[in-house]
PAZAPA-4460 file (N, C-alpha, C; in steps of 0.05 Angstrom, whole numbers, plus 32768, in hexadecimal, padded with zeros to 4 digits):
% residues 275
    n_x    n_y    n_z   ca_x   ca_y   ca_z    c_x    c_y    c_z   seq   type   mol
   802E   83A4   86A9   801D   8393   8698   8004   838C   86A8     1      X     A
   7FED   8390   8694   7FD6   8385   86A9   7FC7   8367   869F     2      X     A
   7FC8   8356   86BB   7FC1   8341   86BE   7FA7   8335   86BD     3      X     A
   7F9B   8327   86A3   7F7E   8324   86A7   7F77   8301   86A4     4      X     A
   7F6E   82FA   86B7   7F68   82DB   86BC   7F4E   82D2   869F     5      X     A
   7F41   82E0   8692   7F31   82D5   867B   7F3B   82D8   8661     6      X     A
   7F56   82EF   865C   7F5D   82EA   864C   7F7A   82F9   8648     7      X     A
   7F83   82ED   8627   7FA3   82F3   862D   7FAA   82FA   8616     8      X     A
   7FA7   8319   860A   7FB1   8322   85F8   7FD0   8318   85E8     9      X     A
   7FE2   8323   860D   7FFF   8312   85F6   7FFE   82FA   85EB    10      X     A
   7FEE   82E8   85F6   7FF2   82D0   85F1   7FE7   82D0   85D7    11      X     A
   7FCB   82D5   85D2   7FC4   82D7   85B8   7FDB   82E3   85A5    12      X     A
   7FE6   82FB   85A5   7FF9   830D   8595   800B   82F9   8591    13      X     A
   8019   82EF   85A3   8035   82DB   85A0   8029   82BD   858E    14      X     A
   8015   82BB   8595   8010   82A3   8585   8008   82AC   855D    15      X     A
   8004   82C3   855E   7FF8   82D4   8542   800E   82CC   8535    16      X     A
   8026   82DD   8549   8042   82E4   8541   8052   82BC   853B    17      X     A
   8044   82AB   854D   8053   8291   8544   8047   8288   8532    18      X     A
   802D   828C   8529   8021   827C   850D   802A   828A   84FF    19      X     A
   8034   82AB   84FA   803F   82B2   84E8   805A   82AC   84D4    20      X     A
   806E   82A2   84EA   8088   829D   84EA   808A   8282   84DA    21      X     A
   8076   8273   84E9   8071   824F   84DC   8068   824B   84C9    22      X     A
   8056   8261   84BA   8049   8262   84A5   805E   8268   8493    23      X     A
   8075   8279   849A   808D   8284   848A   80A2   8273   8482    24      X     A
   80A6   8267   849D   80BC   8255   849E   80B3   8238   848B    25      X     A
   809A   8230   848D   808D   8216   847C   8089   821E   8460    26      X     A
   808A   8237   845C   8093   8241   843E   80B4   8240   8438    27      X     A
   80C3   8248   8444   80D4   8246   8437   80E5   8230   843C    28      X     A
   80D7   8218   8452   80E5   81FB   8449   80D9   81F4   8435    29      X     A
   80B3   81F9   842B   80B0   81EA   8416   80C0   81F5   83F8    30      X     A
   80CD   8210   83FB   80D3   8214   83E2   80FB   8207   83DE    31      X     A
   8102   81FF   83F9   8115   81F2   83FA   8118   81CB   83F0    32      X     A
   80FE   81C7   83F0   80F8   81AE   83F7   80F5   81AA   83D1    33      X     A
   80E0   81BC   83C6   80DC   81BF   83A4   80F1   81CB   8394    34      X     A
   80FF   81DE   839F   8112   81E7   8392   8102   8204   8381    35      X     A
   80E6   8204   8382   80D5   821E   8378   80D8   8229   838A    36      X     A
   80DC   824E   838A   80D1   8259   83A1   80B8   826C   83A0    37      X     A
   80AE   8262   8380   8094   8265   837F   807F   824D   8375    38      X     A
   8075   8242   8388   806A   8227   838D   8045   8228   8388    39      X     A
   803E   823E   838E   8022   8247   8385   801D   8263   8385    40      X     A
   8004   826A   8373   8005   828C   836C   8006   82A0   8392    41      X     A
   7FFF   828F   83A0   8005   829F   83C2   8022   82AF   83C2    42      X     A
   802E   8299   83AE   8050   829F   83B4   805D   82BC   83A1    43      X     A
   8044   82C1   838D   8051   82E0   837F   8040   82DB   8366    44      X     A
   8029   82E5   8364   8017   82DB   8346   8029   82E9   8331    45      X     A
   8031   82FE   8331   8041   830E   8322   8052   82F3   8316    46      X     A
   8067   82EF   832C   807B   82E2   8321   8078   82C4   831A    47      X     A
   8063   82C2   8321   8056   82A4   8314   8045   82A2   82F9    48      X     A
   8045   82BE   82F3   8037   82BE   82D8   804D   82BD   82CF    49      X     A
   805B   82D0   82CD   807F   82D8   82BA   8084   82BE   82BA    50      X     A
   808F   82A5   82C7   8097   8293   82CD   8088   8280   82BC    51      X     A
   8068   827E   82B5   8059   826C   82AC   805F   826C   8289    52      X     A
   805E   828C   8285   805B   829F   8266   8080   8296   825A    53      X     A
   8091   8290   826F   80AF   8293   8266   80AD   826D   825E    54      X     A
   80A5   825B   8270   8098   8242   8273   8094   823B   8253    55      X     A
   8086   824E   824D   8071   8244   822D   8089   824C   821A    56      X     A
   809C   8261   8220   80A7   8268   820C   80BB   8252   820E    57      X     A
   80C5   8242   821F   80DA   8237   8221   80D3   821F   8212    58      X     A
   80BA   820A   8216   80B5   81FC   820F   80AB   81FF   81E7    59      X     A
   809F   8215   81E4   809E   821D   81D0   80B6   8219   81BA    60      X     A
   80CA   8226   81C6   80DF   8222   81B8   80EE   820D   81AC    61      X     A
   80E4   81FA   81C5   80F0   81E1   81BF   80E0   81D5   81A6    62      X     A
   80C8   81DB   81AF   80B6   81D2   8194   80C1   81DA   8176    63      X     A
   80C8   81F3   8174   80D0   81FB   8162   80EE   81F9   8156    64      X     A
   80F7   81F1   8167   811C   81E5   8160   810D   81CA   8156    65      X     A
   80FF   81BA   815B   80FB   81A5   814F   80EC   81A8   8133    66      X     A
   80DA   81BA   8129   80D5   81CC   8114   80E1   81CE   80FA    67      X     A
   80FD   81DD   8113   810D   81EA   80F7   8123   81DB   80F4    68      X     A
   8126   81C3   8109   813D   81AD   8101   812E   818F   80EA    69      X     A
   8114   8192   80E8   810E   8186   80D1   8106   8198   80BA    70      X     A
   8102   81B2   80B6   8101   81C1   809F   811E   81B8   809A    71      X     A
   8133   81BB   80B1   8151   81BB   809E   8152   819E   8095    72      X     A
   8149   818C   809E   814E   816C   8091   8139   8171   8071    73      X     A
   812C   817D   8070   811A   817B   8063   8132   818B   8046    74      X     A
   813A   81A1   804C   8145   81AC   8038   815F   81A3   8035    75      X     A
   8167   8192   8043   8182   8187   803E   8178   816E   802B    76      X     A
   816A   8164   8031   8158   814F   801C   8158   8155   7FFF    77      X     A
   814A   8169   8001   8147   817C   7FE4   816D   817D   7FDC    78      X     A
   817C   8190   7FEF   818B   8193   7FE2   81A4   8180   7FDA    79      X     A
   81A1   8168   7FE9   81AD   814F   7FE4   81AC   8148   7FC2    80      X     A
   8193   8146   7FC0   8181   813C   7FA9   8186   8155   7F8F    81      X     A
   818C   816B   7F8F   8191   817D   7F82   81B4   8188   7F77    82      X     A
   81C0   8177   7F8A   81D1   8176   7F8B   81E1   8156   7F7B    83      X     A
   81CF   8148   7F7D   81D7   8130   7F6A   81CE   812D   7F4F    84      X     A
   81B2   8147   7F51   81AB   8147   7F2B   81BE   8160   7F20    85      X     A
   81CB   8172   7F2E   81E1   817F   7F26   81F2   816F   7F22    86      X     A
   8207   815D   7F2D   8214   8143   7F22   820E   8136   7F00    87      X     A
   81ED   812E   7F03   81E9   8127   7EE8   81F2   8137   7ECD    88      X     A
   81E8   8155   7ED9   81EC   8167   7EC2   81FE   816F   7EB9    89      X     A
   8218   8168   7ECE   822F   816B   7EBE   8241   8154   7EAD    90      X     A
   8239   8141   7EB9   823F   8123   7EAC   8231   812A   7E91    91      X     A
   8218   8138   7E87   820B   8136   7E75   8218   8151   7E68    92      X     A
   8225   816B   7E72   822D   8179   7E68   8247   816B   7E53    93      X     A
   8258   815E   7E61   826E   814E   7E51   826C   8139   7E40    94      X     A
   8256   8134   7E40   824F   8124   7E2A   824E   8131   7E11    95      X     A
   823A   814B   7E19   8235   815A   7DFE   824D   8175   7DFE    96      X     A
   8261   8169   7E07   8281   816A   7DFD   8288   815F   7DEE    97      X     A
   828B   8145   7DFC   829F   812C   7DE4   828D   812C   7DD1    98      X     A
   826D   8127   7DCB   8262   8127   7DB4   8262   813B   7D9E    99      X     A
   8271   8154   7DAF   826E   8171   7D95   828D   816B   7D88   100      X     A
   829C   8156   7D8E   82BC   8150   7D83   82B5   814A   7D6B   101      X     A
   82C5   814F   7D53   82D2   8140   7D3A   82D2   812C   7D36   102      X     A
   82C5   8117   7D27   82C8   80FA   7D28   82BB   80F2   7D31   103      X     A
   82A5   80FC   7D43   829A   80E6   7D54   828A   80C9   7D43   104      X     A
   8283   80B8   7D44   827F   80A2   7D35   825E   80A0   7D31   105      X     A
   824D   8097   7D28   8228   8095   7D32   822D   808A   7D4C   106      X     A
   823F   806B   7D49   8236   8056   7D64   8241   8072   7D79   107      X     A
   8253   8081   7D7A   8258   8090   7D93   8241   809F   7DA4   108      X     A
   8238   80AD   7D80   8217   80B9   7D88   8207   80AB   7D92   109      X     A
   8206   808E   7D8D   81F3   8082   7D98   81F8   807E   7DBB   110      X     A
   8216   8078   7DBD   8221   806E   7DE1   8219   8091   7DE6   111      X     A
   821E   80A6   7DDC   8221   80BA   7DEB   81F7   80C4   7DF4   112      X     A
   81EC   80BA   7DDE   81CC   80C2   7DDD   81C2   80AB   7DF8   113      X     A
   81CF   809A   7DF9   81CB   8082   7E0C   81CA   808D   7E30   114      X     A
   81E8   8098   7E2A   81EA   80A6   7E41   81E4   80BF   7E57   115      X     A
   81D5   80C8   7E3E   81C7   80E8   7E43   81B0   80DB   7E49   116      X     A
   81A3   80CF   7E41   8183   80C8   7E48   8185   80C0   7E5D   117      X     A
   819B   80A9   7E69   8193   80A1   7E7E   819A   80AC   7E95   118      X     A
   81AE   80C2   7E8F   81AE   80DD   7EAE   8195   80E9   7EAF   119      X     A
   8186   80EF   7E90   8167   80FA   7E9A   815E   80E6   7EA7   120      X     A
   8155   80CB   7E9F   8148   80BD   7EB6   8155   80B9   7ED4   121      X     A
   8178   80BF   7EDA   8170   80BB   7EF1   8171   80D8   7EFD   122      X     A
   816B   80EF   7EEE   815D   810A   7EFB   814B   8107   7EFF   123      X     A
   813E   8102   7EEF   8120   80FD   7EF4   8118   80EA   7F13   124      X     A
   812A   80D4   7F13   811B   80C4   7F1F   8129   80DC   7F43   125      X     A
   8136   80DD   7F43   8143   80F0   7F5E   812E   8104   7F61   126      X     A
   8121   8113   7F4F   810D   8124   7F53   80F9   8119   7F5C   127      X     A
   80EE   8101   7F4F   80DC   80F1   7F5A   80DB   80ED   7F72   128      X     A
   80ED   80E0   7F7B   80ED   80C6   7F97   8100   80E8   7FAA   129      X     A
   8103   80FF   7FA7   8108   810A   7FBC   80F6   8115   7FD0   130      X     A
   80EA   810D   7FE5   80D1   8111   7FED   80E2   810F   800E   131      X     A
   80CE   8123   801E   80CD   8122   803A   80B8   8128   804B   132      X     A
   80B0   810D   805A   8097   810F   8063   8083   8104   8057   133      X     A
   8087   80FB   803F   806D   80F4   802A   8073   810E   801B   134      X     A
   8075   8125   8017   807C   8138   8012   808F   813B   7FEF   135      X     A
   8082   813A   7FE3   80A4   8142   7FC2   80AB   8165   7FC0   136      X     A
   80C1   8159   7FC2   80D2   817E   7FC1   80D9   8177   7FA7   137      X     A
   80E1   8178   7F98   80F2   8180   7F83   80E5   816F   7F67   138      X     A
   80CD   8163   7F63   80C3   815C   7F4C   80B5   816B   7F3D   139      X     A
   8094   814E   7F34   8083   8162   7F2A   8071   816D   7F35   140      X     A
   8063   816D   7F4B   805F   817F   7F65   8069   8182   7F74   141      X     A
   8086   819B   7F7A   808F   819F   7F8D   8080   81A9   7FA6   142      X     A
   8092   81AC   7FC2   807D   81A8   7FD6   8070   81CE   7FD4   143      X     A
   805F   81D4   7FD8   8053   81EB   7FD6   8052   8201   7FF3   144      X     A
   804A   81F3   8009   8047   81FE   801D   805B   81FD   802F   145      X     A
   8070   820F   8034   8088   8200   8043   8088   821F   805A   146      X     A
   8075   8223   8065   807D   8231   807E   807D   8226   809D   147      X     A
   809E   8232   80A7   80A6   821C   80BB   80A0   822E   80DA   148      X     A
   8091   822C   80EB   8081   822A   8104   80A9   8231   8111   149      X     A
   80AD   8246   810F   80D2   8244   8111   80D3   8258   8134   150      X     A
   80C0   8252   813F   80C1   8263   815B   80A8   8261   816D   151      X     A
   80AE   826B   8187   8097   8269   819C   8079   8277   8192   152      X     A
   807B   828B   817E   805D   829E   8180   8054   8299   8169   153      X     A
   803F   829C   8164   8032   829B   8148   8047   82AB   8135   154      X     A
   8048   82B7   8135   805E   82CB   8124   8073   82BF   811B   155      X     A
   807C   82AD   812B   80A1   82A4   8124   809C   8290   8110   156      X     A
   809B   8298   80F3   8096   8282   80DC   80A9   8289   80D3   157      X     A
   80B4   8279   80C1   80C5   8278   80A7   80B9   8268   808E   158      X     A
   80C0   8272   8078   80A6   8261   805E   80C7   825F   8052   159      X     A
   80C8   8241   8049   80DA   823B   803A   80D0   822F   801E   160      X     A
   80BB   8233   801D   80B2   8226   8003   80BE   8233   7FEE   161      X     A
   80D0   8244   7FE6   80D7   824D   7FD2   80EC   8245   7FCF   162      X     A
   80F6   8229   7FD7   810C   8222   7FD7   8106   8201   7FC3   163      X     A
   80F4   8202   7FC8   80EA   81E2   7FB1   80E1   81EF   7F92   164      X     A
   80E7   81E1   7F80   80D8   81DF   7F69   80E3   81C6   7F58   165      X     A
   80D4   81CF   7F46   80DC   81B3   7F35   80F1   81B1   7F1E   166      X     A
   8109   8199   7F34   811A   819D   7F1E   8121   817E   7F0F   167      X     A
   810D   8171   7F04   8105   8161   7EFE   8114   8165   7EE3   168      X     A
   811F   8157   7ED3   8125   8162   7EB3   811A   8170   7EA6   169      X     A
   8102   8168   7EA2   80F2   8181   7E93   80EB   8198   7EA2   170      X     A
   80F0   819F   7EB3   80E4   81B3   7ED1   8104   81BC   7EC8   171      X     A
   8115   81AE   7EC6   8136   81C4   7EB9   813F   81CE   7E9C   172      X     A
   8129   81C0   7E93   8129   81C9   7E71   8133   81B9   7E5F   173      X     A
   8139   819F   7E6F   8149   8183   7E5B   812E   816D   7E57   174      X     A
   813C   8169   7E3D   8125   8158   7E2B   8135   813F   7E1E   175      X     A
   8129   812B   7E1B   8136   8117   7E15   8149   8121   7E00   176      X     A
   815C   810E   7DF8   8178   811A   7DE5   816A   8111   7DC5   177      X     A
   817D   8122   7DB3   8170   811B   7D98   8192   811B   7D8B   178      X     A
   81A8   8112   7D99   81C0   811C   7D95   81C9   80FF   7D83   179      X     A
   81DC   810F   7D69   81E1   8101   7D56   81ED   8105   7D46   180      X     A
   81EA   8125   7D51   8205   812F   7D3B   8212   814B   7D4D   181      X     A
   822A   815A   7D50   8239   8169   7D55   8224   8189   7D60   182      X     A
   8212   818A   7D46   8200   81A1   7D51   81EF   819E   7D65   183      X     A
   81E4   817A   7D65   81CB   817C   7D7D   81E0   8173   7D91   184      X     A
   81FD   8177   7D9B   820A   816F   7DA8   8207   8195   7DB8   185      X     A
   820D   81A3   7DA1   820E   81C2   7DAD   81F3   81CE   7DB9   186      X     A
   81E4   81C7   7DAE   81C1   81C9   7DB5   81BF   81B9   7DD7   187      X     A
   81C4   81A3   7DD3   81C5   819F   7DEA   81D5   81A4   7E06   188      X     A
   81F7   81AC   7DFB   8200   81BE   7E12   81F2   81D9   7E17   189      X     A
   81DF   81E2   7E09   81D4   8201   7E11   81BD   81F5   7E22   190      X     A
   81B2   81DD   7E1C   81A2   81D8   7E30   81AF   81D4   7E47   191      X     A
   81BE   81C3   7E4D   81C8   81BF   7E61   81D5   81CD   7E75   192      X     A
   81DF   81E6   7E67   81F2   81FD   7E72   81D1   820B   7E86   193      X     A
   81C0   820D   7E75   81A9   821C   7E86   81A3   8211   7E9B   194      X     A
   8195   81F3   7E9B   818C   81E2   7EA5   81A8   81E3   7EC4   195      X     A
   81BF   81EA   7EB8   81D5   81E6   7ED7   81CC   8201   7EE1   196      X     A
   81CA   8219   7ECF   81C6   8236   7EDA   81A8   8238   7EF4   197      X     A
   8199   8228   7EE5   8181   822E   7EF0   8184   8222   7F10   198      X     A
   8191   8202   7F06   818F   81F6   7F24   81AA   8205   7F31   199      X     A
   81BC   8210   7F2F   81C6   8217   7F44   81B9   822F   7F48   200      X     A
   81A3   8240   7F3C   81A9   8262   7F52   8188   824B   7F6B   201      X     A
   817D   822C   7F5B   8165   8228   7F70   8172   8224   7F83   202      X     A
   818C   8213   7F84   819C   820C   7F9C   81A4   821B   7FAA   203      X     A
   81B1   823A   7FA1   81B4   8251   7FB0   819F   825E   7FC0   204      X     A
   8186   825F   7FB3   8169   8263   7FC1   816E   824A   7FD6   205      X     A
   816A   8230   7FD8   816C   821C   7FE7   817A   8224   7FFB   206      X     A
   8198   8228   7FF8   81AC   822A   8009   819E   8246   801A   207      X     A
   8197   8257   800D   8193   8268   801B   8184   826A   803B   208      X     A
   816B   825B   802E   8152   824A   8042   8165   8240   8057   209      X     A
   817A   822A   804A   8179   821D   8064   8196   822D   807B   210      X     A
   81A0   8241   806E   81AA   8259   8082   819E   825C   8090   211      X     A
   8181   8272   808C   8170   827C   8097   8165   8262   80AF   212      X     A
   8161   8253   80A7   815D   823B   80C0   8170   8235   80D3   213      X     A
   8185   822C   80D0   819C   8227   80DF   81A4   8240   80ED   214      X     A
   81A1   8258   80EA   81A5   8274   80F8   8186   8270   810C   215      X     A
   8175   826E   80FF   815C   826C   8110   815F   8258   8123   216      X     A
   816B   823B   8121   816F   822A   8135   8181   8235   814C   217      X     A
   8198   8245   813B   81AC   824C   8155   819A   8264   8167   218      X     A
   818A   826F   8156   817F   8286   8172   8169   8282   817E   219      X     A
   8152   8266   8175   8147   825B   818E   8156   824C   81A0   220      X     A
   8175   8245   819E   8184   823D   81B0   818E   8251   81C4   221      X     A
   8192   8263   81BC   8198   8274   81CE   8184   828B   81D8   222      X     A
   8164   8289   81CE   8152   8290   81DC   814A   827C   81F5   223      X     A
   8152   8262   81EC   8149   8249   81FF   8158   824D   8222   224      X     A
   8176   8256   8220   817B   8262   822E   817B   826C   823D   225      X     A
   816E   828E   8232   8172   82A2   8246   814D   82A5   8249   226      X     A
   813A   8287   823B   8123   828B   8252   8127   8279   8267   227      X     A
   8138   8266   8265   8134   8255   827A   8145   8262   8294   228      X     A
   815F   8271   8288   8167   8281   829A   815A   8291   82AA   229      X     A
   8143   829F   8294   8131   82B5   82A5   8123   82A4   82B4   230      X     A
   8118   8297   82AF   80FE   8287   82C3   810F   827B   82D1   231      X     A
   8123   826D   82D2   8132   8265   82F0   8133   827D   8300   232      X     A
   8138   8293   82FC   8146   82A8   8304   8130   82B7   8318   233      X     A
   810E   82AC   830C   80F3   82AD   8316   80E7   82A6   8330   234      X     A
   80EA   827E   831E   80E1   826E   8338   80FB   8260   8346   235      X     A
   8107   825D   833D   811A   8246   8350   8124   8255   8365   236      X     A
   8124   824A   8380   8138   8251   8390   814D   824F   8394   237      X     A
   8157   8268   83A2   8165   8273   83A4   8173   825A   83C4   238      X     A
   817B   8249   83C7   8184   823B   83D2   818B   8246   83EE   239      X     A
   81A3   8255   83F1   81B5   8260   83FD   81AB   8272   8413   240      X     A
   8197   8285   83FD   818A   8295   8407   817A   828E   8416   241      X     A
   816C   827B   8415   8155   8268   8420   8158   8259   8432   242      X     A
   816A   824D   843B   816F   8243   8446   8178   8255   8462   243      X     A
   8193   8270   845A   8197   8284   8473   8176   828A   8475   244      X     A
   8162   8293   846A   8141   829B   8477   8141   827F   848A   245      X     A
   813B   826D   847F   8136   824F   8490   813E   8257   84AE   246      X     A
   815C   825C   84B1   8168   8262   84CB   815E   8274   84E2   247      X     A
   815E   828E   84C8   814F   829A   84D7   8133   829B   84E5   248      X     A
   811F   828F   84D8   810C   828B   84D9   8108   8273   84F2   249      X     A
   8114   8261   84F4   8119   824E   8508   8124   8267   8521   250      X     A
   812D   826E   8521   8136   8281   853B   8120   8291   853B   251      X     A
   810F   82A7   852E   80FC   82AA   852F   80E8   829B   8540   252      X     A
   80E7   8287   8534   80D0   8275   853F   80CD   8269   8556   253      X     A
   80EA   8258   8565   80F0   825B   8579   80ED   8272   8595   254      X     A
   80F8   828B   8581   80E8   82A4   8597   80CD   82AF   859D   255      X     A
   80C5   829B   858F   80A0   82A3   858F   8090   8293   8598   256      X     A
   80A0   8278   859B   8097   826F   85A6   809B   8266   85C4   257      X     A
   80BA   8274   85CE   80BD   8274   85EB   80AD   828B   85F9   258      X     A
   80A8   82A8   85D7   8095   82B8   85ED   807B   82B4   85EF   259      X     A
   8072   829D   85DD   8055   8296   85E0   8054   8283   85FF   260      X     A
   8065   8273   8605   8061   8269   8620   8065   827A   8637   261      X     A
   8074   828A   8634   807A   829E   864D   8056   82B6   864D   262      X     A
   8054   82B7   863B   803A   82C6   8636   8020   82AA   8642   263      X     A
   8023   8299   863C   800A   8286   863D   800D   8288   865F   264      X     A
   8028   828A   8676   8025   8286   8692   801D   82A3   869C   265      X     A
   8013   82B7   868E   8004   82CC   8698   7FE7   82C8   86B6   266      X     A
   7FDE   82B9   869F   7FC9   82B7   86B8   7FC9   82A7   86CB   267      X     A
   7FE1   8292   86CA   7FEA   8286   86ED   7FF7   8297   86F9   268      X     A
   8008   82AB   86F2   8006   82CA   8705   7FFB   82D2   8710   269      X     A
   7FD9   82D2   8704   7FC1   82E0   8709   7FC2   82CB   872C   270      X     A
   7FB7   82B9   8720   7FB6   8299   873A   7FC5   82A7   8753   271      X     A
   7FD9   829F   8749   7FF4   82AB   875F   7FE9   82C3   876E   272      X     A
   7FE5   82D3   875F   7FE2   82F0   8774   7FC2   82E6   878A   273      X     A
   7FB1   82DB   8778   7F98   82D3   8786   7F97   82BB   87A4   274      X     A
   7FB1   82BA   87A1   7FBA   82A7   87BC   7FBA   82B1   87D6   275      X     A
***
């Protein structure tokens, strides 16, 4: 080895070699310390973009489970409400039963005309007052625009608006009663028989919608998942692993820096021999 009193290559080299090691080792305590082991784009831009892009989708989703868990309140509303003017119509179907009987009396026509009107009004009024949001599904402007924001990308919509209309009495084909005698008792079960036909295939349309939702909730659940899985799988450290580097790296460092001192007494060698 040759000995030069102005300057000291190893020493420089060994010291290259210890800022390298400390620069290594201070990374992977800081990624021990965050629990990221990608902490800034230095640390893998690649995998910090994947990580950022999986980020949006995860949060995205969440956005959108909240979306499609009020489209489903929304059509359970509707079909609450559709489901209690179906009630009416059959209470009103049996009326214009007992009224198509033998015997019936006027005053009967009168209790039975009594009682038909006032299931239209409270159809009516359920069509009315069924609203969500400020919103009326099922009156005389049902709601029109019903596409639901049902995922992370512009693309993931669902339009449920074909699931409202108006089933208001007259929106079902029932008209106040004119019942008084046996025939407008039959007249009026043909209305009524329609008026049940029509609202159950809307409710089947309804029911259908809110399938299509509740399947859509379960698979942003299990997209929610396997992004958060992926993006852990990205940035988080790896603990275990990180920690055996730590070790190593500390032994490393230690040896670089006993050879940076044994290198720094080069040139009192030099001294020595000049004695």
């Amino acid at each position: 080895m040759t000995i030069y009193l102005n300057s000291n290559a190893t020493s420089l080299t060994n010291q290259r070699a210890l800022n390298t090691v400390t620069g290594a080792l201070n990374k992977s305590l800081q990624k021990l310390a965050t629990g990221f082991k990608i902490n800034s784009a230095g640390d893998g831009a690649g995998s910090l973009l994947a990580s950022e892009n999986l980020r949006s989708q995860i949060r995205g989703s969440d956005v959108a489970m909240g979306n499609v868990q009020q489209g489903l309140s929304m059509l359970q509303t509707a079909d609450g409400a559709m489901q209690q003017i179906y009630e009416h119509l059959q209470s009103m179907r049996d009326i214009t039963v007992a009224a198509k009987n033998a015997g019936v009396t006027s005053n009967q026509y009168a209790a039975y005309k009594a009682d038909y009107d006032a299931h239209i009004t409270a159809i009516n009024n359920i069509a009315t007052n069924s609203s969500y949001n400020g919103n009326n599904l099922i009156g005389d402007t049902p709601l029109a625009a019903g596409t639901i924001q049902a995922g992370a990308n512009a693309a993931d919509t669902i339009d449920v608006s074909g699931a409202f209309a108006t089933n208001n009495a007259s929106g079902l084909g029932i008209q106040t009663s004119t019942l008084g005698t046996a025939a407008n008792a039959s007249d009026l079960m043909a209305d009524v028989d329609a008026a049940l036909a029509t609202l159950s295939n809307r409710m089947a349309t309804l029911g259908g919608h809110e399938s299509t939702l509740e399947s859509q909730l379960n698979l942003l659940s299990i997209q929610k998942e396997n992004y958060t899985s992926a993006e852990a799988s990205i940035r988080n450290t790896d603990v275990a692993a990180e920690t055996s580097k730590v070790t190593q790296l500390q032994i490393v460092q230690q040896a670089a820096a006993y050879a940076l001192s044994q290198a720094n007494q080069a040139p009192s060698i030099a001294m020595r021999l000049l004695q």
